[in-house]
C-alpha positions as CSV (number, residue, x, y, z in Angstrom):
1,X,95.9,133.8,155.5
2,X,92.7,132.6,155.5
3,X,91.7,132.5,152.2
4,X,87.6,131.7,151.6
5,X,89.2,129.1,149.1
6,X,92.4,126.9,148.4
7,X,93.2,125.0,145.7
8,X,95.3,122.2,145.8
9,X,96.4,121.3,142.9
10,X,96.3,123.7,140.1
11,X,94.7,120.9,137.0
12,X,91.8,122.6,135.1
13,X,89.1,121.7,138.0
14,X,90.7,123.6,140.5
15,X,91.7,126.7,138.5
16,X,87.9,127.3,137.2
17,X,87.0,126.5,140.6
18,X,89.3,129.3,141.7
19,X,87.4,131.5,138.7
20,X,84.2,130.6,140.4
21,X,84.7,131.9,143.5
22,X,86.7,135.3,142.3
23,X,83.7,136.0,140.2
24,X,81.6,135.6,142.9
25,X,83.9,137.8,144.6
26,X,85.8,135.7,147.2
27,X,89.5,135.2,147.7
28,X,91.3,132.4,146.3
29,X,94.6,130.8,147.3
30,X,96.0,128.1,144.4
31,X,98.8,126.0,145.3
32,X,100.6,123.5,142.9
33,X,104.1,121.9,142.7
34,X,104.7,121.1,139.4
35,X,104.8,125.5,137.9
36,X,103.2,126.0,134.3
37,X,100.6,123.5,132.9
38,X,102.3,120.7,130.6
39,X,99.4,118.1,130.2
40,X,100.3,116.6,126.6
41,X,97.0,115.0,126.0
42,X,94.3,115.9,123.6
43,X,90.7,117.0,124.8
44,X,87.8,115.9,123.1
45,X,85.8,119.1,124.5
46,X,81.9,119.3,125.0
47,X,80.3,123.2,124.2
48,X,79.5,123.7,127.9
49,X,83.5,124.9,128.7
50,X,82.8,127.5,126.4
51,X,79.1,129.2,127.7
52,X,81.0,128.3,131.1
53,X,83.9,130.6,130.6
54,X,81.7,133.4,128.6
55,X,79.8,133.2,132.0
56,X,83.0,133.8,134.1
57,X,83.7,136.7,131.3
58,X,80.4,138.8,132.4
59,X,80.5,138.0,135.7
60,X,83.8,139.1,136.3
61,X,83.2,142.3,134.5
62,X,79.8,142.9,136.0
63,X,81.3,142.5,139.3
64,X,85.0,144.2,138.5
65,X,84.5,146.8,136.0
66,X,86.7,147.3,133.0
67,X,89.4,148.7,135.3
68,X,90.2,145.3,137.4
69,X,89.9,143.2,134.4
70,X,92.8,140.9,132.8
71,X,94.3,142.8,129.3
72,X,96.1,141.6,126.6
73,X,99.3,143.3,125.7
74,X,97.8,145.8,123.0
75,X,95.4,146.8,126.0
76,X,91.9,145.3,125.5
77,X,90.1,142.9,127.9
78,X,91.1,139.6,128.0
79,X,88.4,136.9,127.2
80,X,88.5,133.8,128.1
81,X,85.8,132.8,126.0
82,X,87.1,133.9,123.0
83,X,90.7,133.1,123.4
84,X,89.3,129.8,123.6
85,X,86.9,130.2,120.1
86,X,85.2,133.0,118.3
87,X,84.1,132.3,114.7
88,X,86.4,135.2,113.6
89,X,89.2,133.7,114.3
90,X,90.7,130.5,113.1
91,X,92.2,126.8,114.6
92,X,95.9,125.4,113.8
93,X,99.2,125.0,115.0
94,X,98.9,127.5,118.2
95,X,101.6,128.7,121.2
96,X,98.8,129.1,123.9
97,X,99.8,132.0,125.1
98,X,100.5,134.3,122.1
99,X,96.9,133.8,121.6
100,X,96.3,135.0,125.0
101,X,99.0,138.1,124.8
102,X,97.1,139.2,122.0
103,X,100.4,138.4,120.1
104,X,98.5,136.1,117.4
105,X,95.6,137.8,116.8
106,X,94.2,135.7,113.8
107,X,93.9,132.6,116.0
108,X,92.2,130.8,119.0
109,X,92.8,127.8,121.2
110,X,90.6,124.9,120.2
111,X,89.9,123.8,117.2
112,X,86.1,122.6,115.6
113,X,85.6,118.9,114.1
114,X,84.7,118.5,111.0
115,X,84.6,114.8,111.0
116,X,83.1,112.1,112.8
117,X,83.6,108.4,111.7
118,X,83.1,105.5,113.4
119,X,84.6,102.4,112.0
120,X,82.9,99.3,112.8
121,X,85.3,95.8,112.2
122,X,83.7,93.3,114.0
123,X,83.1,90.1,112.4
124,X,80.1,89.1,111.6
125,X,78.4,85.3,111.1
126,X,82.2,84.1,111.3
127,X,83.4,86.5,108.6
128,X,85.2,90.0,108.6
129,X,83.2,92.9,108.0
130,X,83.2,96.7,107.6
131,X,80.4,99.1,108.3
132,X,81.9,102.9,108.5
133,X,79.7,105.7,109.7
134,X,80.3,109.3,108.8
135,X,78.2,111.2,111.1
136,X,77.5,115.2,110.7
137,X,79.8,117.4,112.8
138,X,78.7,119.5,115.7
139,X,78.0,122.9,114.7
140,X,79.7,125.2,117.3
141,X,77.8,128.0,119.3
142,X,78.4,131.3,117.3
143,X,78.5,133.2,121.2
144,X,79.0,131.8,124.6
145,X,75.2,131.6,126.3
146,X,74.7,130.9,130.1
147,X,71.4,129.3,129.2
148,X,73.0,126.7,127.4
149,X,75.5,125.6,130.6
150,X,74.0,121.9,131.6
151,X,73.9,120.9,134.9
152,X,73.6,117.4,134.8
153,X,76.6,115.6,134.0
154,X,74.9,112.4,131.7
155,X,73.3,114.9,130.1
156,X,76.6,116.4,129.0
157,X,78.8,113.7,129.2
158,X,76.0,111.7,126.5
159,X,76.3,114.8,124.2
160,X,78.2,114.8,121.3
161,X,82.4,116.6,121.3
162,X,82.5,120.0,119.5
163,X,85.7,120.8,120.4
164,X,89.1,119.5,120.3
165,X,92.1,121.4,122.3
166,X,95.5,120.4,123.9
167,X,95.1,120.1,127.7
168,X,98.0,122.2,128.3
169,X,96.6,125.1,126.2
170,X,93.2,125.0,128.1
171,X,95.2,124.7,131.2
172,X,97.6,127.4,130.3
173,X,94.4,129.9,129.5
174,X,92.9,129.6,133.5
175,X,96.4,130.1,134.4
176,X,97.5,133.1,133.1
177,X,94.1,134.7,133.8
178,X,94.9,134.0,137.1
179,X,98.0,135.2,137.4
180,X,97.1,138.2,135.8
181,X,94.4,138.9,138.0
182,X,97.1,139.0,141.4
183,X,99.6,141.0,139.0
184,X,96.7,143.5,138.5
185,X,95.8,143.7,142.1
186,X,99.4,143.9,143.5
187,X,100.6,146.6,140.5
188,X,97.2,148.5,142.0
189,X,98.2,148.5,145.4
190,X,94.7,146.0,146.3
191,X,94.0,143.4,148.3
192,X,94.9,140.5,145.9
193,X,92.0,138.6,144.9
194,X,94.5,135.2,143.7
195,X,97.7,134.1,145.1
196,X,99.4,131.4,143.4
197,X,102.8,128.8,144.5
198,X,103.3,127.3,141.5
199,X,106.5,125.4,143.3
200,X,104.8,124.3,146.5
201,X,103.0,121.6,148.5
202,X,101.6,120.6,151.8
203,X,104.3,120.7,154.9
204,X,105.2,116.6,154.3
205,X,106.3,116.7,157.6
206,X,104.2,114.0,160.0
207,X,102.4,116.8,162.1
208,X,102.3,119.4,160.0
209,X,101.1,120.7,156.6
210,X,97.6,119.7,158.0
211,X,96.7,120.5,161.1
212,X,92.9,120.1,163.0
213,X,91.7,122.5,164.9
214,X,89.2,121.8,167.6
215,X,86.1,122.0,165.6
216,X,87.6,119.5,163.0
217,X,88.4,122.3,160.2
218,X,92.1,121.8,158.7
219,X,94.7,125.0,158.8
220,X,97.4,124.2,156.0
221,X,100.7,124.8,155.9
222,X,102.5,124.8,152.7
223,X,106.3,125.1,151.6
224,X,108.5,125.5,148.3
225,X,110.2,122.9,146.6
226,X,112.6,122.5,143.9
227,X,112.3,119.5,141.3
228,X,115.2,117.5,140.0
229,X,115.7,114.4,137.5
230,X,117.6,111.7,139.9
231,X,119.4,108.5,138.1
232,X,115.7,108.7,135.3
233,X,113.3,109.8,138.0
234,X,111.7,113.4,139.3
235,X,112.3,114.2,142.8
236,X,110.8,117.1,144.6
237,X,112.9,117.9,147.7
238,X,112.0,121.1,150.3
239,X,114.1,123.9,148.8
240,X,117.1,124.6,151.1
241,X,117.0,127.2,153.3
242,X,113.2,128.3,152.6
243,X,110.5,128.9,155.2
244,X,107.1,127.2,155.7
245,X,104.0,129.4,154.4
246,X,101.2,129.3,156.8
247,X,97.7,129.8,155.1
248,X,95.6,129.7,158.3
249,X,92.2,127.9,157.9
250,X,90.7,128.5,154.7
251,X,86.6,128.1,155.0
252,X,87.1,125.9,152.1
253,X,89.8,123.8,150.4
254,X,89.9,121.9,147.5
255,X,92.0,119.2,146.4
256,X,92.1,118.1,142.9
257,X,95.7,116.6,141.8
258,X,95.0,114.1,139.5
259,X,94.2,110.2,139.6
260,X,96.3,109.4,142.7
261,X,96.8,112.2,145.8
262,X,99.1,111.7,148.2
263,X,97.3,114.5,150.1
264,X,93.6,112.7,149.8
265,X,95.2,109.6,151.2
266,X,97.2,111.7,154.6
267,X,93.0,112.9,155.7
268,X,92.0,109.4,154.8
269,X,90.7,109.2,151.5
270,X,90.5,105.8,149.9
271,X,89.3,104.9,146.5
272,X,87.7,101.3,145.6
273,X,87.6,99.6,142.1
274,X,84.2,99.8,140.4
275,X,82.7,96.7,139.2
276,X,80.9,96.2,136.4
277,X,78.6,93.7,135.0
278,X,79.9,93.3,131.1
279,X,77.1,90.8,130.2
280,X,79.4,87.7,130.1
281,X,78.0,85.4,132.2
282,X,80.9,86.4,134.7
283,X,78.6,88.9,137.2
284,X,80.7,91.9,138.2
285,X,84.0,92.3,137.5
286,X,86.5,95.3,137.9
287,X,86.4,97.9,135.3
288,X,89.3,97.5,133.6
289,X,91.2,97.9,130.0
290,X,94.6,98.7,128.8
291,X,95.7,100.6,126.4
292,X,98.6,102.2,124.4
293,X,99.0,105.9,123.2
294,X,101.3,107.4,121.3
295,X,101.9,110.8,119.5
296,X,101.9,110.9,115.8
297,X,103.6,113.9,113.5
298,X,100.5,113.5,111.2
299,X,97.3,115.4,110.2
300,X,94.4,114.1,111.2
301,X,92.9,117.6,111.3
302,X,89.5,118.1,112.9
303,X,88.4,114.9,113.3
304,X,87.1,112.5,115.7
305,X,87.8,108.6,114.5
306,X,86.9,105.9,116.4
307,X,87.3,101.8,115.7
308,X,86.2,98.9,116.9
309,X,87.1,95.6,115.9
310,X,87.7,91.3,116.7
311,X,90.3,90.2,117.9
312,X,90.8,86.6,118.6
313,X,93.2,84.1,121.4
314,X,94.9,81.5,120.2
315,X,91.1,79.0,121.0
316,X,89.4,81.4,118.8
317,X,87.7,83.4,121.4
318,X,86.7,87.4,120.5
319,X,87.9,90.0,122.2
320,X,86.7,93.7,121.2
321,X,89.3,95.9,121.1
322,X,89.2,99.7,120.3
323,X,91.2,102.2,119.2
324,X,90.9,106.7,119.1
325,X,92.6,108.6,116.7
326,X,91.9,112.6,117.7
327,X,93.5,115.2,115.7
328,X,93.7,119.2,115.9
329,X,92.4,121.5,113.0
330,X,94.7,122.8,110.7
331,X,97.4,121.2,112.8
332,X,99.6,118.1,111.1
333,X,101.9,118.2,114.7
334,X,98.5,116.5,116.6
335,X,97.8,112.8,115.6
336,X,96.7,111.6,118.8
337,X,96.1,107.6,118.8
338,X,95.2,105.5,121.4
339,X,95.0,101.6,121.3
340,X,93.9,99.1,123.0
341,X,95.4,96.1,124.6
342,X,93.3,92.4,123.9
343,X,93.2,91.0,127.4
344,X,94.7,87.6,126.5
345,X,98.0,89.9,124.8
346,X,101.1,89.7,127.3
347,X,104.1,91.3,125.2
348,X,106.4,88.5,127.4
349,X,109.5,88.3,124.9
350,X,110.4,84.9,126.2
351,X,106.8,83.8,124.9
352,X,107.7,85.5,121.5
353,X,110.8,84.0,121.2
354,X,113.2,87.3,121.4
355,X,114.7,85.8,124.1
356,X,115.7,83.4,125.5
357,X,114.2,81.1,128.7
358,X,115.5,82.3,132.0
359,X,116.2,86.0,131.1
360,X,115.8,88.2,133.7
361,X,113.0,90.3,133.9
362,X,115.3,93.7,135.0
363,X,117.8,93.2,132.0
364,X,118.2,95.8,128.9
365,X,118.1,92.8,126.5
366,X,114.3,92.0,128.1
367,X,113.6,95.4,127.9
368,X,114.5,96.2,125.0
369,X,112.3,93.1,123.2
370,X,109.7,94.1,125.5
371,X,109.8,97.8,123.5
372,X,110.1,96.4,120.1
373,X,106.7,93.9,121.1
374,X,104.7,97.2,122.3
375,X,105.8,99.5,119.4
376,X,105.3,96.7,116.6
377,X,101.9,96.5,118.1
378,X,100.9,99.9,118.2
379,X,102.4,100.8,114.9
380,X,100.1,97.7,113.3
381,X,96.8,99.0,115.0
382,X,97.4,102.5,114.6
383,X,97.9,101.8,111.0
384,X,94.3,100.1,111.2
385,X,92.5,103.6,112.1
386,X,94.6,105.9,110.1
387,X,94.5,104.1,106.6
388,X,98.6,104.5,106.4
389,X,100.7,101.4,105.6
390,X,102.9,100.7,108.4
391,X,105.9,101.1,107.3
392,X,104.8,104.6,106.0
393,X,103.8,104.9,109.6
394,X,107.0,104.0,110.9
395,X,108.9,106.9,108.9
396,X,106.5,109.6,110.5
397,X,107.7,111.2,114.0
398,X,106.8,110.6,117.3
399,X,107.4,112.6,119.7
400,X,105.3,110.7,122.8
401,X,105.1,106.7,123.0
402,X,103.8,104.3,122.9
403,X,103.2,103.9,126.1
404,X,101.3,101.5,127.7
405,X,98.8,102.0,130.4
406,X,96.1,100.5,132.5
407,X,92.3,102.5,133.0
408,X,90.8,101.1,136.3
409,X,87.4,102.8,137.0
410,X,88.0,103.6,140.9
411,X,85.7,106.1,143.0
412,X,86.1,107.0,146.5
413,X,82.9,106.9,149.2
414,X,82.5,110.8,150.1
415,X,83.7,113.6,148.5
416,X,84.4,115.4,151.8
417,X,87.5,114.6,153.3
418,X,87.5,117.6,156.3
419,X,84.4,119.5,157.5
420,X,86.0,122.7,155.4
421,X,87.6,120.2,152.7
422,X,86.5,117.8,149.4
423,X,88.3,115.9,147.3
424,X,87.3,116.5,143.0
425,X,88.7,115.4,139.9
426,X,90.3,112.3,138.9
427,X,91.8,113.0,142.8
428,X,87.8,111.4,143.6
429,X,86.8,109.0,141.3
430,X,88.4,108.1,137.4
431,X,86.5,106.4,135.3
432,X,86.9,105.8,131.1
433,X,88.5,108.5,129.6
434,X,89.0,107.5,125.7
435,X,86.6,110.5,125.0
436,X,87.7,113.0,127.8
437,X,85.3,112.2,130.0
438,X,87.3,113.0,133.0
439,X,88.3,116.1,132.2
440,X,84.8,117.3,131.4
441,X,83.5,115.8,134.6
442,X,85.9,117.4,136.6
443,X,85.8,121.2,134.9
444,X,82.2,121.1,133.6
445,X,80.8,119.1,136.6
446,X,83.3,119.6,139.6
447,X,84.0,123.4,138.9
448,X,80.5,124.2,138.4
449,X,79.3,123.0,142.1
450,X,81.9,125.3,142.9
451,X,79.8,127.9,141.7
452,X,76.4,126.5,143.0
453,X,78.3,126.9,146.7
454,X,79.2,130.4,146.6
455,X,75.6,131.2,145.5
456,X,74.4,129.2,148.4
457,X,76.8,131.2,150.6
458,X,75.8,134.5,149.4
459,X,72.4,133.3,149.9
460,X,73.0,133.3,153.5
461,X,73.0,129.2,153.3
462,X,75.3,127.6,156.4
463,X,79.0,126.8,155.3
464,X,77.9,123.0,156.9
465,X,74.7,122.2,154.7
466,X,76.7,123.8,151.6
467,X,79.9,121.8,152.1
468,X,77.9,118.8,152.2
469,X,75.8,119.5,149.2
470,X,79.0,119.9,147.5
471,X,80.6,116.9,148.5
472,X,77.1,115.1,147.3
473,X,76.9,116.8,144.0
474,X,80.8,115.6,143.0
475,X,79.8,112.2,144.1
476,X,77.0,112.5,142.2
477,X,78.7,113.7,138.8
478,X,81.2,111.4,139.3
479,X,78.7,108.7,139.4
480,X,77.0,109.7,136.2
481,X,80.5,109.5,134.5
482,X,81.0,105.9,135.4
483,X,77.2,105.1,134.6
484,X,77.9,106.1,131.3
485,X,81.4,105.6,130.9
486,X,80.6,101.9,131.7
487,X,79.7,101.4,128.4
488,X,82.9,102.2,126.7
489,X,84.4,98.4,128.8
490,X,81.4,96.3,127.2
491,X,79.6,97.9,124.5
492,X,80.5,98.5,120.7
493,X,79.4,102.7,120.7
494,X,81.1,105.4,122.0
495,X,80.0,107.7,124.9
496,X,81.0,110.9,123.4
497,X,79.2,110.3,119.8
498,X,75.9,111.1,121.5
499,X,73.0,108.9,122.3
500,X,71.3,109.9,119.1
501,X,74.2,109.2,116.9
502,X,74.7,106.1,119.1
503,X,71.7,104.5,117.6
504,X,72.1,105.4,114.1
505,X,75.8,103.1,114.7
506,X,74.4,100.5,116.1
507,X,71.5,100.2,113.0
508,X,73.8,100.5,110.5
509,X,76.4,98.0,112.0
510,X,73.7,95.3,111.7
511,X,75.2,93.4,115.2
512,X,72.8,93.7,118.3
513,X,73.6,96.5,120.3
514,X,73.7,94.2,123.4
515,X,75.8,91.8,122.3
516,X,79.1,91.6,124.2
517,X,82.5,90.0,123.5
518,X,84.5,87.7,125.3
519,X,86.7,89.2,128.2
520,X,89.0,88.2,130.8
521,X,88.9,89.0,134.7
522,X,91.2,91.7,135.8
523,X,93.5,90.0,137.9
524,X,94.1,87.1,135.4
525,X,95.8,89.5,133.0
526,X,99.7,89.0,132.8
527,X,101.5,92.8,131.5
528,X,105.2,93.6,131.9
529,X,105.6,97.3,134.1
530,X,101.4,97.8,133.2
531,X,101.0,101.3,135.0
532,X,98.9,103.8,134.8
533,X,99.9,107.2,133.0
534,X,102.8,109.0,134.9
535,X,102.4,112.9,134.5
536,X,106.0,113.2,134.7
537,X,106.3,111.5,131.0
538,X,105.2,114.5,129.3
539,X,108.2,116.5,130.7
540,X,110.3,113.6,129.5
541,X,109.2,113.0,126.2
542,X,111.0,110.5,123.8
543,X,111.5,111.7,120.4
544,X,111.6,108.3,117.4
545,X,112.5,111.5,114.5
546,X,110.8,111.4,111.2
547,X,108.7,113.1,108.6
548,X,105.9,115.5,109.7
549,X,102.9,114.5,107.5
550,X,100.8,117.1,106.3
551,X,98.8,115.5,103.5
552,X,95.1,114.7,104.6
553,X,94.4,111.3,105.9
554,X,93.9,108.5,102.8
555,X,89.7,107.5,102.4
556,X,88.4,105.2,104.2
557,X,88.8,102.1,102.6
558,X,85.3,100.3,102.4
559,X,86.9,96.8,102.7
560,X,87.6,95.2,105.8
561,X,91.1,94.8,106.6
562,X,91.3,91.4,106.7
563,X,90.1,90.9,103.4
564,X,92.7,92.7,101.9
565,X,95.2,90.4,103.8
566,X,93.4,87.5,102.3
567,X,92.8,89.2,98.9
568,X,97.2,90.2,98.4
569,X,97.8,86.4,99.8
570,X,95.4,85.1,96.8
571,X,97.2,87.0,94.4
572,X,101.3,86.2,95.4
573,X,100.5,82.6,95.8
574,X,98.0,80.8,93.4
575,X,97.4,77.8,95.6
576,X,96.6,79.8,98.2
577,X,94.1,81.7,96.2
578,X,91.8,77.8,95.0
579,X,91.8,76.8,98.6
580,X,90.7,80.8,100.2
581,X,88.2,81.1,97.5
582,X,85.4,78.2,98.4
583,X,85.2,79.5,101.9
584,X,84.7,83.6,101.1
585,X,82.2,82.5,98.7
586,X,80.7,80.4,101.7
């Protein structure tokens, strides 16, 4: 009852917001419906998660003593800082939490990049060309250091990635912690310092689960529920027979449940699209892209790829289109590769002639030539960034995609949704998040103002001037996330390269770095079941079986990919070759 701080939502910005406040030795209350953390994506990871967690480690310790402290199963301390890296131990294929039983010893979570390219395939002066940068890899901290945590969010957010870590495993680390901290307490007859319901959400009843008191502050009321797959889709029902949990009025709550919150919206919360200006002539328009991802059986190790290139309509208007390819050291299961979607592309089958006029829209035979469009597509771009023939590319397993999906930058007005309540996360505001920028913003940004409240409290600071700093400080890193992630819609370099490394691109590419490509408005764009990313897909995944590739990626080829079209056409067909030949010479 009464906890100084619930979670709602158990994603990696709550759960460090939870550490926050334990190390600063309040109670925390975490409640989440989905149980263990199952996130499939890959994190493109900035060094400030690890001097945040070291941070956590000493203050927990300095606060707890040895005694009260998470251990492994041989006994010693639990770190969170260095289950996640220590330059002892090593990166590859990892079960998250062997590393943090203590069972794999040899091994952490994350693993470091070794390379960064940046493939540029615009044309240029109405010809294909290739410029590919190879920029030099982050060198990771050898210790965790406090000194080092930033605390403004462009700051970080325009740094370079130095680490690269499955969100689950990350997710799975705060988790355990946690729930090793209220084992401890509970085997030692204390107070518990965390409680979790990992199978539980707000009372759904109209009425109930959030109820005002008279000074405006919300009590909540949560209750159990048990999950079940329903004719293809996951239903959460109120487990028979179970009783609500009252948690009284907690001094502050937090909810964080991903891009869309059913809970944000019951107080009111309400996010608007973000417009921006791309330079076109067009004024502002809403930030929008689509894109495919899918997950590849191959190694691309510790590297960080990405592409841009030209793509043309049918009147020989550019489009920029760019494409991701993350990987996982030592790890050939991680191929991570994400595409994206020209705005003029449709993937209609009637348009491609799979079927015929007049098919219906809901029909398996649509469907179907709907999937073969999307996969043909990705399997052609995705063979762009890796450098692997696609049919070589076809043979190697998937076990996630593709899957199309729509990013819409969105941000909601205030961050306080209850005068003991704020919204953070994605829950807030989502912008571009091709180089993890939302996850970063949310556990580096979000979670830290966490912190910068308790200290205010224990300051003596009012809870009403410290809520509201709180709610202005999310705003405020969300804000600085869509700033820069702005970019990433318009402009040829990536956010997560670094602004220094940024300008050594945009010199070698030769194009000006201002120069923006032809795009079309939001709402004119025609997609077939375009939605954004359903969580629930990573507990459904779709296996297409094939070989596991553990053979380095080929070289970069310095040629652009066009031109070796053009140069195999030249020599099958001679003719072909006297009439191609006068205008590459041009």
């Amino acid at each position: 009852m009464n906890p100084d701080f619930l979670a709602l939502g158990l994603g990696g910005t709550n759960m460090l917001a939870m550490l926050w406040a334990v190390a600063m030795g309040r109670r925390s209350v975490g409640v989440e419906m989905r149980g263990d953390p199952f996130l499939g994506v890959h994190w493109n990871i900035r060094e400030d998660l690890y001097h945040q967690l070291g941070l956590i480690d000493q203050m927990m310790l300095e606060r707890y003593g040895e005694s009260r402290i998470p251990r492994k199963d041989d006994g010693t301390l639990i770190s969170l800082a260095d289950c996640f890296y220590h330059p002892s131990t090593r990166a590859g294929d990892i079960v998250a939490d062997e590393v943090i039983d203590g069972y794999d010893r040899d091994q952490h979570i994350v693993g470091t990049i070794h390379h960064v390219e940046y493939i540029d395939d615009r044309w240029k002066d109405g010809m294909p060309s290739r410029v590919i940068t190879e920029l030099q890899p982050p060198i990771p901290p050898m210790t965790p250091d406090p000194a080092k945590i930033r605390s403004d969010m462009q700051e970080v957010l325009d740094g370079p990635s130095t680490f690269q870590a499955s969100a689950a495993s990350i997710q799975l680390l705060l988790r355990r912690y946690l729930e090793k901290l209220e084992e401890l307490d509970l085997k030692m007859g204390l107070f518990p310092r965390v409680r979790l319901f990992t199978h539980h959400r707000v009372v759904q009843a109209a009425g109930d689960g959030f109820i005002p008191q008279a000074d405006g502050r919300m009590q909540v009321r949560i209750e159990e529920i048990t999950e079940m797959d329903f004719k293809g889709k996951m239903v959460r029902l109120r487990t028979p027979g179970s009783e609500t949990i009252d948690l009284g009025v907690p001094e502050l709550f937090s909810i964080a449940q991903g891009f869309h919150s059913s809970d944000g919206e019951r107080l009111g919360f309400v996010q608007q699209d973000v417009m921006v200006d791309h330079g076109d002539g067009r004024g502002p328009v809403v930030a929008q892209a689509d894109f495919i991802a899918g997950l590849i059986e191959i190694l691309v190790d510790g590297r960080l790829r990405r592409r841009i290139a030209s793509e043309f309509d049918k009147d020989g208007n550019e489009y920029w289109v760019r494409q991701i390819a993350v990987g996982h050291e030592n790890d050939p299961e991680v191929g991570w590769v994400l595409v994206q979607v020209p705005d003029y592309m449709t993937f209609c089958p009637i348009e491609a002639g799979l079927v015929p006029e007049g098919t219906c829209k809901n029909s398996p035979e649509y469907f179907s030539a709907y999937q073969i469009l999307l996969y043909d597509f990705y399997i052609e771009q995705s063979a762009l960034i890796l450098e692997v023939e696609p049919h070589e590319l076809r043979r190697i397993q998937m076990v996630y995609g593709p899957k199309l999906f729509s990013l819409i930058e969105r941000m909601g007005e205030d961050a306080r949704i209850a005068p003991n309540g704020v919204i953070a996360g994605d829950s807030f505001g989502n912008g571009h998040f091709l180089t993890s920028a939302g996850a970063m913003t949310g556990m580096i940004g979000h979670s830290y103002r966490f912190l910068e409240y308790w200290q205010r409290r224990a300051e003596g600071k009012c809870v009403e001037s410290s809520i509201r700093l709180l709610a202005d400080r999310i705003k405020s890193d969300t804000e600085a996330w869509l700033g820069v992630s702005a970019k990433e819609f318009s402009e040829a370099i990536p956010i997560n390269f670094g602004a220094e490394r940024g300008a050594q691109i945009a010199a070698a590419s030769g194009i000006d770095p201002h120069k923006h490509a032809h795009s079309i408005a939001a709402g004119r764009r025609q997609r077939h079941s375009l939605l954004p990313l359903d969580p629930s897909d990573w507990r459904r995944l779709f296996l297409r079986n094939g070989r596991v590739v553990s053979a380095s990626l080929p070289p970069l080829s310095p040629e652009h990919p066009a031109l070796r079209e053009w140069e195999k056409a030249m020599n099958m067909d001679p003719m072909m070759s006297s009439m191609l030949e006068p205008a590459l010479g041009d």
